[in-house]
C-alpha positions in Angstrom: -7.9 71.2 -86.4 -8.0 74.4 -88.7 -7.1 73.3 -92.4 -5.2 76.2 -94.2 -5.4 75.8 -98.0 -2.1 76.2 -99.5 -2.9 76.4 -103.1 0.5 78.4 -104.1 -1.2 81.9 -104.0 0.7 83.6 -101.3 0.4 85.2 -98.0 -0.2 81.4 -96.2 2.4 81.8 -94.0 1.3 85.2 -92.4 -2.3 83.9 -91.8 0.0 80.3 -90.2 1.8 82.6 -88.2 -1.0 84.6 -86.6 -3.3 81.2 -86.4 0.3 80.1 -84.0 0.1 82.7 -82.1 -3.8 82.2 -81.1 -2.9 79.0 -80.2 -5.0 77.2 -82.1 -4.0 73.2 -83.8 -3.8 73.9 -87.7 -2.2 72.0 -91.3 -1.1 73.8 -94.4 -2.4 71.9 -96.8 -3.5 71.1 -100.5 -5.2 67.8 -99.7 -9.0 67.5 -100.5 -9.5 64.7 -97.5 -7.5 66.9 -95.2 -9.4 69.8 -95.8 -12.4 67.6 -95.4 -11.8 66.4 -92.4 -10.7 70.0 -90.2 -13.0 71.7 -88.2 -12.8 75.1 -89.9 -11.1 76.3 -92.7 -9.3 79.0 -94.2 -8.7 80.5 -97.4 -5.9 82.7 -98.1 -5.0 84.4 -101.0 -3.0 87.5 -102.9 -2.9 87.5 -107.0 -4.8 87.7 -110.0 -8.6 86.5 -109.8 -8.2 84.0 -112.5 -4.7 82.7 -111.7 -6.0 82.0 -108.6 -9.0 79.6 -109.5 -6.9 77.9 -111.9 -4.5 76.8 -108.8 -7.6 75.8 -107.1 -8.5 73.6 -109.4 -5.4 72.1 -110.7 -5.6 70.8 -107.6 -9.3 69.8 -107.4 -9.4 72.5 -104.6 -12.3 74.3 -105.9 -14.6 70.9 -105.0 -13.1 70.5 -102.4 -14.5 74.0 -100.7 -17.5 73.7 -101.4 -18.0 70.1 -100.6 -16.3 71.6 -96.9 -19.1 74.7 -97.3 -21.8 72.2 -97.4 -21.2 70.2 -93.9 -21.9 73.9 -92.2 -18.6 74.1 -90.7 -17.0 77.5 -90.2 -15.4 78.1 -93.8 -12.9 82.1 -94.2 -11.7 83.7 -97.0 -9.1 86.4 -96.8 -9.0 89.1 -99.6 -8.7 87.2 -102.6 -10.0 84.2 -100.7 -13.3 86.4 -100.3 -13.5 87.3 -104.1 -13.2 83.7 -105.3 -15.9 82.4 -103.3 -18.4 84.9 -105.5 -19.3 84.2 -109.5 -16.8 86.3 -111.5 -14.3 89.5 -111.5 -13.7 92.0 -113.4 -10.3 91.3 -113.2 -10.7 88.2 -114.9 -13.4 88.3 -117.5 -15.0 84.8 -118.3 -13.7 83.1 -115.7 -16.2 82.2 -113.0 -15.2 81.7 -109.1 -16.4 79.4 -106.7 -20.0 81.0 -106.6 -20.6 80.2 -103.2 -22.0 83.4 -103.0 -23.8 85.9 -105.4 -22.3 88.5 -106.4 -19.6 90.6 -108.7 -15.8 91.6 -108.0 -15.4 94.9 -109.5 -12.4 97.7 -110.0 -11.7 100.3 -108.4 -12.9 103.4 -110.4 -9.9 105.7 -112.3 -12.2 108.7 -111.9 -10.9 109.1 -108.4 -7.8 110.9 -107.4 -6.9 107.5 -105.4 -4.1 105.1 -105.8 -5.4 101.7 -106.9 -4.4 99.3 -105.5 -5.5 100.5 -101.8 -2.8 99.4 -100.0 -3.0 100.5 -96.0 -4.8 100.8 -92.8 -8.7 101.6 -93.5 -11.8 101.6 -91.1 -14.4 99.6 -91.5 -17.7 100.6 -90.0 -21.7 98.7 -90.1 -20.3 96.1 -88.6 -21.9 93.2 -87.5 -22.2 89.4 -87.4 -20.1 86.4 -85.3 -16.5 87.9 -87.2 -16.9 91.2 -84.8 -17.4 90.8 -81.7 -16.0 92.6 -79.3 -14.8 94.8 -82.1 -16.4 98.4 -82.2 -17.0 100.6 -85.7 -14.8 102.5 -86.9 -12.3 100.1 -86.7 -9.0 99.9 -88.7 -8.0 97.0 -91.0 -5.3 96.6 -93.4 -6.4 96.4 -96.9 -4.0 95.8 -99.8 -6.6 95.3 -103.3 -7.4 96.8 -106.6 -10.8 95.0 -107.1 -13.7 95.1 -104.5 -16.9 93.3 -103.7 -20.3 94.4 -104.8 -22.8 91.7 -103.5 -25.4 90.8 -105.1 -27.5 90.2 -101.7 -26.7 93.1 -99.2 -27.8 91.4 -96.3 -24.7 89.2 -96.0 -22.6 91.9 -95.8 -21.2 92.5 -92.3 -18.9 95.3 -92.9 -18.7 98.4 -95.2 -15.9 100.4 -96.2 -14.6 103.7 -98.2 -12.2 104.2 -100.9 -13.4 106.9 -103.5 -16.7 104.6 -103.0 -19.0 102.3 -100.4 -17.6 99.2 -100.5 -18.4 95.4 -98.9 -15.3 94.5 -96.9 -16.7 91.5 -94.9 -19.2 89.1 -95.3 -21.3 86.7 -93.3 -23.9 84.0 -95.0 -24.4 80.6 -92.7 -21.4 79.4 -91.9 -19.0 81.6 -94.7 -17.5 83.8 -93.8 -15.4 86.5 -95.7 -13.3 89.5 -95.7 -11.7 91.8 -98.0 -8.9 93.0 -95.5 -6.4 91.0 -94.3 -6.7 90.5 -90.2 -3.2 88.7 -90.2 -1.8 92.0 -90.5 -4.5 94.2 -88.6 -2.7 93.9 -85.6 -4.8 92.8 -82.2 -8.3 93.9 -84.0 -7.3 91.4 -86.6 -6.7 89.0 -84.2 -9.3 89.0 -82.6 -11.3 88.8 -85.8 -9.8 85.4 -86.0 -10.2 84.4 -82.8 -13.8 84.9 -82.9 -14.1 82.8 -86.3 -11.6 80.2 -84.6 -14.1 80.2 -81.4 -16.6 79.3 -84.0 -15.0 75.0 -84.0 -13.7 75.5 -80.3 -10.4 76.2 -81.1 -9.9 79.3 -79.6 -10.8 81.9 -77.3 -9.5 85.7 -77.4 -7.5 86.8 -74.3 -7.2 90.6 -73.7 
């Protein structure tokens, strides 16, 4: 069973809906023991940095991952779900994450004749790691963020993208996993970017 933490931060039913369509036995939930006691789990997630950890632990959430991180079962965050399992954002200065993982979220520049937020189809390339398999560089993912990782230990990062800059748009370390786009939107690459972290607690395998 896949938990799917439903911590009223948006985008939960998109990733429910594509988790559906793979097949694979989920719960939405906002239950520590639940989450517990899944095989993998995902973390969703559009909105403010800080807004976001607050909900998580309001709803003692925030223990609850990372008392799920330490039994080594496969553990996903999805765009903000990726920034909040690092130590702090710019976006939300003094308010520390889940620090999981080491490293910053940081804005976009304004020196660069870009929008901010990204908000589209991007390609990821340097990819590597369980998350892209079957999945070639180059790729396109949708992206839709203002704030970007910089980690603080490059050799978890599994994929790299550009915007104006180099950034980390996927990470790998044990049994976390992260990205910054959003493959319940990325069409069949996306899906089969969940499949492969799905195929991770047996869920799931990818058809063609």
């Amino acid at each position: 069973m896949i938990a799917i933490i439903d911590y009223d931060a948006g985008n939960v039913k998109s990733v429910e809906k594509a988790i559906e369509k793979l097949g694979a036995g989920h719960v939405l939930t906002s239950d520590p023991s639940v989450i517990a006691g899944a095989d993998a789990c995902i973390l969703p997630g559009v909105g403010n940095f800080g807004d976001c950890m607050d909900k998580l632990r309001l709803r003692s959430l925030d223990s609850a991952i990372r008392d799920f991180v330490k039994t080594g079962k496969p553990f996903l965050g999805i765009c903000v779900g990726l920034q909040l399992l690092f130590e702090e954002s710019e976006e939300s200065p003094g308010v520390s994450g889940l620090g999981i993982l080491k490293g910053k979220i940081k804005r976009f520049p304004a020196s660069f004749d870009l929008k901010v937020p990204q908000i589209g189809w991007n390609n990821v390339r340097s990819c590597k790691g369980k998350l892209f398999e079957g999945i070639s560089d180059d790729t396109y993912f949708y992206f839709v963020h203002s704030y970007y990782l910089d980690s603080a230990d490059p050799s978890i990062v599994s994929s790299k993208c550009e915007y104006g800059i180099s950034f980390d748009s996927s990470v790998e370390s044990g049994n976390v996993f992260a990205t910054q786009f959003h493959p319940e939107k990325s069409s069949e690459a996306g899906l089969r970017v969940l499949s492969n972290f799905l195929k991770l607690s047996g869920e799931v395998q990818y058809a063609d």
